[in-house]
PDB file of N, H, CA, C and O in Angstrom:
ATOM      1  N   UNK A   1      -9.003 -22.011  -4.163  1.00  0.00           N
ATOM      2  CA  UNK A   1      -7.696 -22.177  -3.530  1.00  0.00           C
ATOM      3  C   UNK A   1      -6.941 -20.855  -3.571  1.00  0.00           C
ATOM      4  O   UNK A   1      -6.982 -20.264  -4.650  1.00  0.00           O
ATOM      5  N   UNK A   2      -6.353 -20.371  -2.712  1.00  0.00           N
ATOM      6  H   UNK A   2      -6.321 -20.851  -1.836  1.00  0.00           H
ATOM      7  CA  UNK A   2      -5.188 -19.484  -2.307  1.00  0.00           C
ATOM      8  C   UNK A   2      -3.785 -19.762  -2.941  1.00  0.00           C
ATOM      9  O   UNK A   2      -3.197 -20.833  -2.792  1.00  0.00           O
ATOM     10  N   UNK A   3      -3.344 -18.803  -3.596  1.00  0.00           N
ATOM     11  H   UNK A   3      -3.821 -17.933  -3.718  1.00  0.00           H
ATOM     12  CA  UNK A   3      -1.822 -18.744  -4.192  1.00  0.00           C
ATOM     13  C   UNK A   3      -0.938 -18.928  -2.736  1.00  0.00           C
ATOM     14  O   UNK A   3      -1.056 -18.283  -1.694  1.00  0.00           O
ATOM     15  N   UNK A   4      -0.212 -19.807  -2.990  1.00  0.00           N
ATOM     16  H   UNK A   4      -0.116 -20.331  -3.836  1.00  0.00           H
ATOM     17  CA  UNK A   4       0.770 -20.138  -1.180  1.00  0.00           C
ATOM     18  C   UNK A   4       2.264 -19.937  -1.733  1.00  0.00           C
ATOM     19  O   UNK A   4       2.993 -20.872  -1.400  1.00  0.00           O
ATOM     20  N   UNK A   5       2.799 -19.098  -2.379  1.00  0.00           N
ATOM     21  H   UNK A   5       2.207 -18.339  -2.649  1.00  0.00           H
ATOM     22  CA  UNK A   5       3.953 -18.579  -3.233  1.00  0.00           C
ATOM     23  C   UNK A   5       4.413 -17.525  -2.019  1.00  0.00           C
ATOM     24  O   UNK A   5       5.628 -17.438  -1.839  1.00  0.00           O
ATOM     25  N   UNK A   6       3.593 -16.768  -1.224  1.00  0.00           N
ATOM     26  H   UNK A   6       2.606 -16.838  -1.370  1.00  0.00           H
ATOM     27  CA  UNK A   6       4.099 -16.200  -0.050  1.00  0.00           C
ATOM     28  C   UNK A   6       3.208 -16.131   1.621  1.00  0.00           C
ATOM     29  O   UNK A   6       2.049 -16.411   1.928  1.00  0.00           O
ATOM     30  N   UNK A   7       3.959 -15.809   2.135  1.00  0.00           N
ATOM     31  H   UNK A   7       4.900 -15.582   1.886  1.00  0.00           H
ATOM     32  CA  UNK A   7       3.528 -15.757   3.679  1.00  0.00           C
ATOM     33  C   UNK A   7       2.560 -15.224   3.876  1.00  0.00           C
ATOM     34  O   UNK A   7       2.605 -14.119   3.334  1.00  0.00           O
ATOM     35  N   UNK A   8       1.441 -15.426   4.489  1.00  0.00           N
ATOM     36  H   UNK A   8       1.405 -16.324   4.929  1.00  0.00           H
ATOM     37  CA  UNK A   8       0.429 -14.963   5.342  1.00  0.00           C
ATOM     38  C   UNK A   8       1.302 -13.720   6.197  1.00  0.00           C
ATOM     39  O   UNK A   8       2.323 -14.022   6.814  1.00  0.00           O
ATOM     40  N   UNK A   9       0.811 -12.362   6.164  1.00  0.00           N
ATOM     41  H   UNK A   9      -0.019 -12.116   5.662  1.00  0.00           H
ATOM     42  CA  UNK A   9       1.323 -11.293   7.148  1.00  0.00           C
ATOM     43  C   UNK A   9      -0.192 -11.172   8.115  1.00  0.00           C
ATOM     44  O   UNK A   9       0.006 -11.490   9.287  1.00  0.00           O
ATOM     45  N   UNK A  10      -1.115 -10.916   7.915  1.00  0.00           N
ATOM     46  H   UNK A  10      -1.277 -10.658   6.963  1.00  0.00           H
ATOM     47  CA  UNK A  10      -2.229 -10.738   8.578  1.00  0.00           C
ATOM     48  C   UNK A  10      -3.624 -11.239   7.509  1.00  0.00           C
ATOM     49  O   UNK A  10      -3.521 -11.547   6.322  1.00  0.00           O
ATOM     50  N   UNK A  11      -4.899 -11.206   8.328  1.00  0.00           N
ATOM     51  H   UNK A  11      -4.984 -10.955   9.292  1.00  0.00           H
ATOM     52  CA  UNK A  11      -6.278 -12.113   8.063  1.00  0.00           C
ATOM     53  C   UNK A  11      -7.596 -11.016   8.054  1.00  0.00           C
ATOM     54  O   UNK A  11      -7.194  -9.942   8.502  1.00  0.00           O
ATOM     55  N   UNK A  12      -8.160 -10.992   7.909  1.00  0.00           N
ATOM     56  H   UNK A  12      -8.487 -11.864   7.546  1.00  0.00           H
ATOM     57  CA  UNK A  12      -9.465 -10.400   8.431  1.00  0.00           C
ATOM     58  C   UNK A  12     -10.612 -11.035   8.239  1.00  0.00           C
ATOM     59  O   UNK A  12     -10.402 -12.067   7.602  1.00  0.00           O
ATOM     60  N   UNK A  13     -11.802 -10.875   8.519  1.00  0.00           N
ATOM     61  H   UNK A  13     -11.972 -10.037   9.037  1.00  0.00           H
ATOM     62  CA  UNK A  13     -13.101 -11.414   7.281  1.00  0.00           C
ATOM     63  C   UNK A  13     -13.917 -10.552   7.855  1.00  0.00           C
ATOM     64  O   UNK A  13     -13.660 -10.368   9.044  1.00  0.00           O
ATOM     65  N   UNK A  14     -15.035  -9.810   7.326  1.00  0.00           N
ATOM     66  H   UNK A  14     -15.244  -9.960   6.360  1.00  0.00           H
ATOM     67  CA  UNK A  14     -16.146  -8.552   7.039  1.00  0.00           C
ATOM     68  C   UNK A  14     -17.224  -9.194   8.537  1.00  0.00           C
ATOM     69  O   UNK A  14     -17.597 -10.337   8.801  1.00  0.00           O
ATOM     70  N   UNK A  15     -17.370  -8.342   9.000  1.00  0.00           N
ATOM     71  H   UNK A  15     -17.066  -7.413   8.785  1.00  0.00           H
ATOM     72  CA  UNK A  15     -18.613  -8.299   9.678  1.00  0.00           C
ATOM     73  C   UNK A  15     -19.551  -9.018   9.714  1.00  0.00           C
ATOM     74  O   UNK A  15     -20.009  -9.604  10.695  1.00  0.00           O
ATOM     75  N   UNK A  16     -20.127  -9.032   7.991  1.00  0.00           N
ATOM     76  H   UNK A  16     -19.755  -8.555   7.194  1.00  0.00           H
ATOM     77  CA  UNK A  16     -21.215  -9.942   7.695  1.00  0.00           C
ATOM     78  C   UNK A  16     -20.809 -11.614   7.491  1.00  0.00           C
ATOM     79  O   UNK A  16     -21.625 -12.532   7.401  1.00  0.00           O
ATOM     80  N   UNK A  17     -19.480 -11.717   7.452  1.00  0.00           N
ATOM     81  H   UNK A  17     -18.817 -10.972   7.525  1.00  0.00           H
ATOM     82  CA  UNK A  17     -18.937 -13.014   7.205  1.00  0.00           C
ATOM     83  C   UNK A  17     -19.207 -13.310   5.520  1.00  0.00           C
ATOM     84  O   UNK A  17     -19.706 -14.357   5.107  1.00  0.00           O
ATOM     85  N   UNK A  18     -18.775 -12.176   4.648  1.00  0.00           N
ATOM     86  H   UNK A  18     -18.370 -11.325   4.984  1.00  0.00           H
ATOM     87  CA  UNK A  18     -18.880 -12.736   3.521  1.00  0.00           C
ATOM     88  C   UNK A  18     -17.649 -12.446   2.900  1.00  0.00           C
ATOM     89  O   UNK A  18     -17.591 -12.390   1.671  1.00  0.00           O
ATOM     90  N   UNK A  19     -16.955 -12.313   3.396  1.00  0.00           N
ATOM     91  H   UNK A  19     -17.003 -12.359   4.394  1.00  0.00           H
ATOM     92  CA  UNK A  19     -15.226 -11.896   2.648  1.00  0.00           C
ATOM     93  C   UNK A  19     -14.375 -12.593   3.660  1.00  0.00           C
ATOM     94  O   UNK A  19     -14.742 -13.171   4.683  1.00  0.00           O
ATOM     95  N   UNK A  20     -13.084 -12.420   3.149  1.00  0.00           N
ATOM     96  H   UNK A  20     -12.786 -11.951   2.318  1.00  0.00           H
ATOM     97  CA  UNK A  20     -12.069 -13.049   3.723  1.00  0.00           C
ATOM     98  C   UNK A  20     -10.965 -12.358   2.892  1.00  0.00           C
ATOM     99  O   UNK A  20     -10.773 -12.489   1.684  1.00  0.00           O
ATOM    100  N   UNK A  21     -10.250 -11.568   3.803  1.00  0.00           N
ATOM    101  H   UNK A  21     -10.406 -11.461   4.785  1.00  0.00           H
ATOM    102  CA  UNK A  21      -8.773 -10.806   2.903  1.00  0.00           C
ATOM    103  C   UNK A  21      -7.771 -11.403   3.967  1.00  0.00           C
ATOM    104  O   UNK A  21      -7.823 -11.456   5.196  1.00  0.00           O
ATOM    105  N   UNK A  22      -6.931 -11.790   3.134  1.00  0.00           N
ATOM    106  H   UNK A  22      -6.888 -11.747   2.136  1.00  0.00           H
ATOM    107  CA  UNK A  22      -5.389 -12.171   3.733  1.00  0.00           C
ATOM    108  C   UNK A  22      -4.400 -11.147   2.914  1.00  0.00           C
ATOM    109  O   UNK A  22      -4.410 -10.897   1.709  1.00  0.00           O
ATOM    110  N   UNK A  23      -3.532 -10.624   3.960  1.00  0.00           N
ATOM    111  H   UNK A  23      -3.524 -10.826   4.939  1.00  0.00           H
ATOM    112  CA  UNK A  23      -2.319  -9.609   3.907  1.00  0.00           C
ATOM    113  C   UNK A  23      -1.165 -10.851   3.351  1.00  0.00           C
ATOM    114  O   UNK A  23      -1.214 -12.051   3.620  1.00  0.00           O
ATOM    115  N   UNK A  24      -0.321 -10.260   2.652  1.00  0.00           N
ATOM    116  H   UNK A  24      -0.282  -9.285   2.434  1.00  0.00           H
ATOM    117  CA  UNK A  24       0.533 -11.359   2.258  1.00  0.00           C
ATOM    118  C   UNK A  24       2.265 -10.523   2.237  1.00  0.00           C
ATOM    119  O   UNK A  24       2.343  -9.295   2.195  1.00  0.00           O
ATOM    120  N   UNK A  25       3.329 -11.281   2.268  1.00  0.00           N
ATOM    121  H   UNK A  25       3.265 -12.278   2.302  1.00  0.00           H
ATOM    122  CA  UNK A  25       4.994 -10.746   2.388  1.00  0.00           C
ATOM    123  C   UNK A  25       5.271 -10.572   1.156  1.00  0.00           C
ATOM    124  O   UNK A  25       6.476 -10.367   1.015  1.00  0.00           O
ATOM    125  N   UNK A  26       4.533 -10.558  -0.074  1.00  0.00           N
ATOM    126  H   UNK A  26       3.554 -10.725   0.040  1.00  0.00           H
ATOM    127  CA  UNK A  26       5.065  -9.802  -1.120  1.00  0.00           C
ATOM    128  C   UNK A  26       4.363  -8.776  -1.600  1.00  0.00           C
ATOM    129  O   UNK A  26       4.321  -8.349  -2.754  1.00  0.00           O
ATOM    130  N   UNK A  27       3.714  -8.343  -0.465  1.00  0.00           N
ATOM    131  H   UNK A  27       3.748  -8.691   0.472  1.00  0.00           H
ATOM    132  CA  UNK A  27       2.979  -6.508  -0.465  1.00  0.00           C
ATOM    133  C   UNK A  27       1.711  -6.419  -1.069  1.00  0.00           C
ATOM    134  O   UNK A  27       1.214  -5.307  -1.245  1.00  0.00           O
ATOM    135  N   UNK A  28       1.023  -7.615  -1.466  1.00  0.00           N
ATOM    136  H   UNK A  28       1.427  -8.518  -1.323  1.00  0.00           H
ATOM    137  CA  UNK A  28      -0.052  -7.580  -2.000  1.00  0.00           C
ATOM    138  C   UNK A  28      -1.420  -8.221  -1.092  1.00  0.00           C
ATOM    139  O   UNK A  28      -1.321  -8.552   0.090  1.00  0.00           O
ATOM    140  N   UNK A  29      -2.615  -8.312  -1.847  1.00  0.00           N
ATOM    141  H   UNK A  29      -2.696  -8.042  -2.806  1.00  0.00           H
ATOM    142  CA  UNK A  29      -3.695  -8.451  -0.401  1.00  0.00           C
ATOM    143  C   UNK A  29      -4.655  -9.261  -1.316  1.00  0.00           C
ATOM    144  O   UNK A  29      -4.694  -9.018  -2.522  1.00  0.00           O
ATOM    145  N   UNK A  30      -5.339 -10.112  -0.814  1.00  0.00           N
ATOM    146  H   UNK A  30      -5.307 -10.309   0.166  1.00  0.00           H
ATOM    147  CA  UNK A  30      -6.263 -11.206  -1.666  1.00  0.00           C
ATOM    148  C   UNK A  30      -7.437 -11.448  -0.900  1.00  0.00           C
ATOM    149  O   UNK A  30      -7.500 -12.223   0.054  1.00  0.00           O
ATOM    150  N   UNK A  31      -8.263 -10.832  -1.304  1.00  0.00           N
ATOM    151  H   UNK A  31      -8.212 -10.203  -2.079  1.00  0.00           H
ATOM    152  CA  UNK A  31      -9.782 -10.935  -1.203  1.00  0.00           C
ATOM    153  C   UNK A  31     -10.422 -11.785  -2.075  1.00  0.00           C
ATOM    154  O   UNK A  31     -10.307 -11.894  -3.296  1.00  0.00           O
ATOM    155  N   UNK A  32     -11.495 -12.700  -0.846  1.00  0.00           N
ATOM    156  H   UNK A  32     -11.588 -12.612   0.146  1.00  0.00           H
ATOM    157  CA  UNK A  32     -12.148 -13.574  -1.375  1.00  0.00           C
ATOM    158  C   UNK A  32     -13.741 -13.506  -0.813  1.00  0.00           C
ATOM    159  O   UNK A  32     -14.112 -13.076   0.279  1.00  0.00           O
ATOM    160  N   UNK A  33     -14.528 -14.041  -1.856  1.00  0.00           N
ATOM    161  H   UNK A  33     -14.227 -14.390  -2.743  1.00  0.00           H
ATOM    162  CA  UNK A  33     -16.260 -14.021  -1.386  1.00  0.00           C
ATOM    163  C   UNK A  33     -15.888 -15.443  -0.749  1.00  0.00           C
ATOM    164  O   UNK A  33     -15.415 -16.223  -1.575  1.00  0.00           O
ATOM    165  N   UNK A  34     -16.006 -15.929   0.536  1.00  0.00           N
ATOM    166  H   UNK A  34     -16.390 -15.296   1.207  1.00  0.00           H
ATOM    167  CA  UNK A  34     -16.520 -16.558   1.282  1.00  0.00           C
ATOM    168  C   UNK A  34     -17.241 -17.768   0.534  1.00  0.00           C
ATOM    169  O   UNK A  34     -16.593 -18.809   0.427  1.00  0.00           O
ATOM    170  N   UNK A  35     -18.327 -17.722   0.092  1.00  0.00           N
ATOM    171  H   UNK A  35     -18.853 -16.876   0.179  1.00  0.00           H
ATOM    172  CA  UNK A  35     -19.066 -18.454  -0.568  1.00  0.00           C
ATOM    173  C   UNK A  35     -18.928 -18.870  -2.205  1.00  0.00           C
ATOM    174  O   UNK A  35     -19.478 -19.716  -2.910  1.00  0.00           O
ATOM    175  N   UNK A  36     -17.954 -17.882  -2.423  1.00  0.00           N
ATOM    176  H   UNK A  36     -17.507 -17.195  -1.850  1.00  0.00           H
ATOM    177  CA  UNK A  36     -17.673 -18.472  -3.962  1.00  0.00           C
ATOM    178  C   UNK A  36     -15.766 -19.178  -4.120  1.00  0.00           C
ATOM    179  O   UNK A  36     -14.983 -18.414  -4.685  1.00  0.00           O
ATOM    180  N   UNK A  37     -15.365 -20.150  -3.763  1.00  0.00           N
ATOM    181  H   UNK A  37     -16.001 -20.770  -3.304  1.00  0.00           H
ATOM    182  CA  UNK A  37     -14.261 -20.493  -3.853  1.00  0.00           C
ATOM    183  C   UNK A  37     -13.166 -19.982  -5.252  1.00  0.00           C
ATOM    184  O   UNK A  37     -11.949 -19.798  -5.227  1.00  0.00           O
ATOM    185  N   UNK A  38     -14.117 -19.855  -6.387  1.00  0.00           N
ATOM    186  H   UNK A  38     -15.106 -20.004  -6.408  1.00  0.00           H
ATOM    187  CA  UNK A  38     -13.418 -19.308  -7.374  1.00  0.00           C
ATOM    188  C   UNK A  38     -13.501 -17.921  -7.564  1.00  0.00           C
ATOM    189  O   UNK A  38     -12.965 -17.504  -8.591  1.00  0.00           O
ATOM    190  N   UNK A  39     -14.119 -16.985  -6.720  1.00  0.00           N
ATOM    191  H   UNK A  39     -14.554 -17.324  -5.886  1.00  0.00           H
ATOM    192  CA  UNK A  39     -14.010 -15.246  -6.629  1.00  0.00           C
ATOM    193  C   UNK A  39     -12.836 -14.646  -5.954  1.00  0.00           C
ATOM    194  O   UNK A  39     -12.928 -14.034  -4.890  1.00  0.00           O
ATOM    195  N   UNK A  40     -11.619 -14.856  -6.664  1.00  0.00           N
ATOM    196  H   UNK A  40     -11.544 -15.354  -7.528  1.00  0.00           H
ATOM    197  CA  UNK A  40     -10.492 -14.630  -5.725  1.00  0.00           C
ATOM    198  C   UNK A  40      -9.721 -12.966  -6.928  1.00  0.00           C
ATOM    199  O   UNK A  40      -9.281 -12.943  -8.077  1.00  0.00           O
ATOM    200  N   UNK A  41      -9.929 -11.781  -5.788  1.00  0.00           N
ATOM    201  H   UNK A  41     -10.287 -11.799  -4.854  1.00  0.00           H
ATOM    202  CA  UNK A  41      -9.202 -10.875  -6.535  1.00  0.00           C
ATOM    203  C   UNK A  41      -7.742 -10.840  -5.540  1.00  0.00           C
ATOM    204  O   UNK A  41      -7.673 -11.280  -4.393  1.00  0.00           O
ATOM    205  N   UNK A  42      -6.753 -10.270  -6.230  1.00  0.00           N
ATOM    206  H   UNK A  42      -6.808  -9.913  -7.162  1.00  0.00           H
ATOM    207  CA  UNK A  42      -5.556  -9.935  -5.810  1.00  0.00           C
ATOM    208  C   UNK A  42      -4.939  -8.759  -5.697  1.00  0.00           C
ATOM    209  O   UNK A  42      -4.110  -8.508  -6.573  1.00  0.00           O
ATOM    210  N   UNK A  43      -5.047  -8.274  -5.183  1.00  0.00           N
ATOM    211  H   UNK A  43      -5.720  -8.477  -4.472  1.00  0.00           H
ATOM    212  CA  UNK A  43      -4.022  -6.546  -5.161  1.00  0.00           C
ATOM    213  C   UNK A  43      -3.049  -6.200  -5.208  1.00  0.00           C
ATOM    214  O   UNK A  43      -2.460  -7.002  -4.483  1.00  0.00           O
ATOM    215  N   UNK A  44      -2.153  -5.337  -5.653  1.00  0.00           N
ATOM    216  H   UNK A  44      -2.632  -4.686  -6.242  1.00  0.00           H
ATOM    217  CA  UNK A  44      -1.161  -4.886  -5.406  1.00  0.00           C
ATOM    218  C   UNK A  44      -1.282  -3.329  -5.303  1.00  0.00           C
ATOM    219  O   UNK A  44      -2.271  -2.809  -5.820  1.00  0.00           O
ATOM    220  N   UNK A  45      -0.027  -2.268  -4.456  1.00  0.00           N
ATOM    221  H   UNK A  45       0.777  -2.690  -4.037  1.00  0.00           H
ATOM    222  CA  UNK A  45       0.089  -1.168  -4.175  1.00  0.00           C
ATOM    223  C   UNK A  45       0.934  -0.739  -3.158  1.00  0.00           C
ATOM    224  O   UNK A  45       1.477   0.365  -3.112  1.00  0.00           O
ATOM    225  N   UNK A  46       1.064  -1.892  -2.109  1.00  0.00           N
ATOM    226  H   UNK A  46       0.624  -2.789  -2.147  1.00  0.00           H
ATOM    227  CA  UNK A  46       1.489  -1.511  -1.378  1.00  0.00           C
ATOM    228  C   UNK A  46       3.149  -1.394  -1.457  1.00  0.00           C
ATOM    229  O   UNK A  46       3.418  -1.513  -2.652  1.00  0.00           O
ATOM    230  N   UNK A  47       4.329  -1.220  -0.728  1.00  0.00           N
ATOM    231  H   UNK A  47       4.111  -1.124   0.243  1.00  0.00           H
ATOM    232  CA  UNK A  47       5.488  -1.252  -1.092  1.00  0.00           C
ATOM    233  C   UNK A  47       6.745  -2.275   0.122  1.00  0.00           C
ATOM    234  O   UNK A  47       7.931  -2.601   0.081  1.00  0.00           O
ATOM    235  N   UNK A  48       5.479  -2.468   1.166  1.00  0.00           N
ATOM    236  H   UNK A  48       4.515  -2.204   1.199  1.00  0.00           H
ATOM    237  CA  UNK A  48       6.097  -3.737   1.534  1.00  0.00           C
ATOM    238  C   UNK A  48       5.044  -4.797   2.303  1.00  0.00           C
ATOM    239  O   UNK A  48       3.880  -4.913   1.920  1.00  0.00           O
ATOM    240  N   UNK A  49       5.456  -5.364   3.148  1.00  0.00           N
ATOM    241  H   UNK A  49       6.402  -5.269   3.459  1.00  0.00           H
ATOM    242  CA  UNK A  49       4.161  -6.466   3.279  1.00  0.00           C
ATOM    243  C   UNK A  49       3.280  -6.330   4.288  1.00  0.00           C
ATOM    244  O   UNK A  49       3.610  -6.018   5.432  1.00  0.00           O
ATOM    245  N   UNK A  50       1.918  -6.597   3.849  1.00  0.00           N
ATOM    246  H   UNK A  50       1.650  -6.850   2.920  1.00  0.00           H
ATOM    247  CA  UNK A  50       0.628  -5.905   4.339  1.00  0.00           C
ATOM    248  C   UNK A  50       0.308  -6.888   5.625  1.00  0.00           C
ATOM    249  O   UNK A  50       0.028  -8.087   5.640  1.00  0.00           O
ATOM    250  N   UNK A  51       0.477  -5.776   6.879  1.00  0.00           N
ATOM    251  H   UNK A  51       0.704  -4.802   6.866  1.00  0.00           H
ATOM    252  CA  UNK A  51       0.651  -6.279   7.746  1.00  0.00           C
ATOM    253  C   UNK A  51      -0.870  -6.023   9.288  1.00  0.00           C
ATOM    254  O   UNK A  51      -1.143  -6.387  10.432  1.00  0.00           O
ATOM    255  N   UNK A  52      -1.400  -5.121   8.104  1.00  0.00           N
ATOM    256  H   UNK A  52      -1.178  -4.826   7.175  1.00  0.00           H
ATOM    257  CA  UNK A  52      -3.015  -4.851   8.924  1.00  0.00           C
ATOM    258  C   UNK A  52      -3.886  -4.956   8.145  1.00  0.00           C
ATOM    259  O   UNK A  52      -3.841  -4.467   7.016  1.00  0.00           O
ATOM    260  N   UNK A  53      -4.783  -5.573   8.580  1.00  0.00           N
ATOM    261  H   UNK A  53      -4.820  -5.970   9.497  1.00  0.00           H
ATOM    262  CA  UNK A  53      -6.299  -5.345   7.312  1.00  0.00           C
ATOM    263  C   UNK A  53      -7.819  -5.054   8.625  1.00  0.00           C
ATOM    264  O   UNK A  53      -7.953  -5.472   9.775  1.00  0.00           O
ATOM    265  N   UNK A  54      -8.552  -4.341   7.924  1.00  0.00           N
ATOM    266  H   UNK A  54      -8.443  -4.001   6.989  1.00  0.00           H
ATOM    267  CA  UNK A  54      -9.988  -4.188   8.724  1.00  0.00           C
ATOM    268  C   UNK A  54     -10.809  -3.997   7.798  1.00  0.00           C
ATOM    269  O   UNK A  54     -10.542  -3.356   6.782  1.00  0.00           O
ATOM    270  N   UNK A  55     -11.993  -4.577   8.064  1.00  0.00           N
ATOM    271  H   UNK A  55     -12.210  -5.098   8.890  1.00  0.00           H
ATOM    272  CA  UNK A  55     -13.145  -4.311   7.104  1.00  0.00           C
ATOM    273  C   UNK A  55     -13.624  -3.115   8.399  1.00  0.00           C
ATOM    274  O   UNK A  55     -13.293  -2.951   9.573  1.00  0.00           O
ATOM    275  N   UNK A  56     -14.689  -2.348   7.330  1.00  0.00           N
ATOM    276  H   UNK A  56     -14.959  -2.482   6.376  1.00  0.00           H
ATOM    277  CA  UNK A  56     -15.264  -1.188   7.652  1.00  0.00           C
ATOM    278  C   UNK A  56     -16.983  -1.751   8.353  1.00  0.00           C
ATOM    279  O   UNK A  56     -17.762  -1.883   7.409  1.00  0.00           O
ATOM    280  N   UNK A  57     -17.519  -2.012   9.452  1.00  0.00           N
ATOM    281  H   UNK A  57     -16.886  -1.904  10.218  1.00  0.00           H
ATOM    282  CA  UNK A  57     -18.664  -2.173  10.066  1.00  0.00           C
ATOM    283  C   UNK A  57     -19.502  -2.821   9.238  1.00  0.00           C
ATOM    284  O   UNK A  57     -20.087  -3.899   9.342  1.00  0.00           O
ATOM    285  N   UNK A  58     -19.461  -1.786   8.185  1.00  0.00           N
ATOM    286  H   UNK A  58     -18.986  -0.911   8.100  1.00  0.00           H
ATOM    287  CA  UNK A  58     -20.809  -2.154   7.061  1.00  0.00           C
ATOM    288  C   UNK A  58     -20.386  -3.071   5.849  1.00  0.00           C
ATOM    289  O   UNK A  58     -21.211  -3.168   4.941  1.00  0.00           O
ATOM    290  N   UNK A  59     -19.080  -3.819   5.721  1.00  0.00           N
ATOM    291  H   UNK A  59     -18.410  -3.740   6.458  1.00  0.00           H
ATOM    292  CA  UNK A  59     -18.425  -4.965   5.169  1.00  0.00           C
ATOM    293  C   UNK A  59     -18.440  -4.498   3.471  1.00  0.00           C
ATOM    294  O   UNK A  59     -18.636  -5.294   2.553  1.00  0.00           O
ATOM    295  N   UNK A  60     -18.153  -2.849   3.291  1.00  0.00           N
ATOM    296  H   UNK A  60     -17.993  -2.203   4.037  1.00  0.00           H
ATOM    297  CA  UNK A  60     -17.934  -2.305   2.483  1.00  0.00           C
ATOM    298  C   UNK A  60     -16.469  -2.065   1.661  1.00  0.00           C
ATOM    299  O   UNK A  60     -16.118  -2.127   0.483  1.00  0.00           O
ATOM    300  N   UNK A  61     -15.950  -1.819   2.688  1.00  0.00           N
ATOM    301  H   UNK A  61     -16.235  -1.768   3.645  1.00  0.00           H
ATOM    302  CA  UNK A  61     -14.683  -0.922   2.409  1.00  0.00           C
ATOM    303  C   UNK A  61     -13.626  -1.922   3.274  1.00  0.00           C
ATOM    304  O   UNK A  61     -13.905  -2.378   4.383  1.00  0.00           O
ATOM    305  N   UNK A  62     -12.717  -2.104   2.758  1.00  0.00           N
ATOM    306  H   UNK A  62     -12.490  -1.734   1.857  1.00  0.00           H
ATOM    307  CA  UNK A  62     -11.215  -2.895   3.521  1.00  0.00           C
ATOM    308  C   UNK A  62     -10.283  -2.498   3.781  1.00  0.00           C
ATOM    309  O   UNK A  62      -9.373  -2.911   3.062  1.00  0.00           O
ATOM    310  N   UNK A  63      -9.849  -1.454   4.948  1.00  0.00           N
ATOM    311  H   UNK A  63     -10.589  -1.118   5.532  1.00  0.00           H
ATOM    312  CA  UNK A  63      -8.181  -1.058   4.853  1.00  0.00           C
ATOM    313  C   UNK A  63      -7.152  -1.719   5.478  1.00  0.00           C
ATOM    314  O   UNK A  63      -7.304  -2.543   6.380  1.00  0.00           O
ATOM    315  N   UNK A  64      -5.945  -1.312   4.934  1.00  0.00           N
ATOM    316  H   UNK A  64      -5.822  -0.642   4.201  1.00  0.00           H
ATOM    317  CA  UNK A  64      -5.038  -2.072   4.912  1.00  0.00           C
ATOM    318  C   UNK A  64      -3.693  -1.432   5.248  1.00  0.00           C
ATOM    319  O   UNK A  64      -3.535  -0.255   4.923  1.00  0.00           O
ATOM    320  N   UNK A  65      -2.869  -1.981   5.764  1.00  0.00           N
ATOM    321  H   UNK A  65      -2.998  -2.937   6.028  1.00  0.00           H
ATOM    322  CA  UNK A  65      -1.786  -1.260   6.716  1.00  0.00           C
ATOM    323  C   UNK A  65      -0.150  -2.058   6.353  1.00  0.00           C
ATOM    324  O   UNK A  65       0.226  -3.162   6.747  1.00  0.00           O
ATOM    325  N   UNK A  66       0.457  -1.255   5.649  1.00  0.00           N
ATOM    326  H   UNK A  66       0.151  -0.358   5.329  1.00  0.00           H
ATOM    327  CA  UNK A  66       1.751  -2.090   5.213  1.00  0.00           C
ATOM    328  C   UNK A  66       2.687  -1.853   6.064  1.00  0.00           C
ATOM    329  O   UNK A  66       2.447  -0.905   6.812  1.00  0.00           O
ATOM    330  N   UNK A  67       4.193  -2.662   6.295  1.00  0.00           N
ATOM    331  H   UNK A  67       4.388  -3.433   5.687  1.00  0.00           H
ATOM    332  CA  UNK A  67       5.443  -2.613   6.631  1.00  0.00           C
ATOM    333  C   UNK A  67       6.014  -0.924   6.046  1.00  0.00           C
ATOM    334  O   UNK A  67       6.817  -0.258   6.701  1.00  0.00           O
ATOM    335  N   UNK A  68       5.570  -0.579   5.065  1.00  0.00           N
ATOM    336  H   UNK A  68       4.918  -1.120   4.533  1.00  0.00           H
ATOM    337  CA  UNK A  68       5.602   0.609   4.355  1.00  0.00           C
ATOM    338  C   UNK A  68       5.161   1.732   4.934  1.00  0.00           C
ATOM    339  O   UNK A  68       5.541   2.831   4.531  1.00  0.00           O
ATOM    340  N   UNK A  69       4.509   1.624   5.707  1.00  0.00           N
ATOM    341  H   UNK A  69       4.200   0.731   6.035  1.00  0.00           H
ATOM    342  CA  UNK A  69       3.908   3.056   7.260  1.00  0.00           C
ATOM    343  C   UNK A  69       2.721   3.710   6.056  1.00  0.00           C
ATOM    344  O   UNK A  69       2.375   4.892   6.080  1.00  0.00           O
ATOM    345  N   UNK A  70       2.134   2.580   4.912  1.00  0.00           N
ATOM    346  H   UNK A  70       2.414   1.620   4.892  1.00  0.00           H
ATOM    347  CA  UNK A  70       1.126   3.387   4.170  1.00  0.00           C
ATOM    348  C   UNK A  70      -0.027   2.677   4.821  1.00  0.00           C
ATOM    349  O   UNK A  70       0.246   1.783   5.622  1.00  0.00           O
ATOM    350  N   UNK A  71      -1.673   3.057   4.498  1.00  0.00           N
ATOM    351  H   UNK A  71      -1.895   3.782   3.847  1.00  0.00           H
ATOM    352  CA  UNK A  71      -3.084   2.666   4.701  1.00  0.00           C
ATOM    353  C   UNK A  71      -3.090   3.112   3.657  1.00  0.00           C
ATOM    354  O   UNK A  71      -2.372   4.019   3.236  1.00  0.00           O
ATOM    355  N   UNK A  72      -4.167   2.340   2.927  1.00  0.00           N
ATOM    356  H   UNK A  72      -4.750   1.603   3.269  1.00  0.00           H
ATOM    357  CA  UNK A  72      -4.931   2.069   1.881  1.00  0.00           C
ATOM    358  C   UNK A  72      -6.363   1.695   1.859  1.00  0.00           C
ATOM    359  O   UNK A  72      -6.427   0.575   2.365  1.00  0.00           O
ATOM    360  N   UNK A  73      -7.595   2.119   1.499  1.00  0.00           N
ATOM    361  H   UNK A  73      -7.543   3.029   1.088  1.00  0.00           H
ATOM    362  CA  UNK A  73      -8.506   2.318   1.379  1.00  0.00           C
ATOM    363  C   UNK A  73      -8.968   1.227   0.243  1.00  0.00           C
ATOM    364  O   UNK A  73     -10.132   1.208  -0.158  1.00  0.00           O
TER     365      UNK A  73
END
């Protein structure tokens, strides 16, 4: 299950279909394995709410694009 304490800003999921990151309105980003319901990491860094996400082709790398005019790697 997903923490629902804030808004969905943006979605993505990897290429290979094994992730799933949701951008969220309190600046943080939550990546999940697809297949494991309890593999849920959470991020923080950004300084306002993460409003782009892309996985990288090869479903490696995730960047991410805040209200903050930052990308993150």
């Amino acid at each position: 299950a997903f923490p629902q304490d804030h808004a969905v800003t943006s979605l993505a999921v990897s290429p290979d279909g094994k992730w799933l990151a949701l951008g969220r309105s309190d600046n943080s980003l939550i990546l999940r394995e697809i297949a494991n319901p309890n593999g849920l990491k959470i991020f923080a860094g950004h300084t306002g709410a993460v409003t782009a996400l892309q996985f990288t082709g090869d479903s490696t790398r995730l960047i991410s694009g805040s209200a903050d005019k930052s990308l993150r790697l």
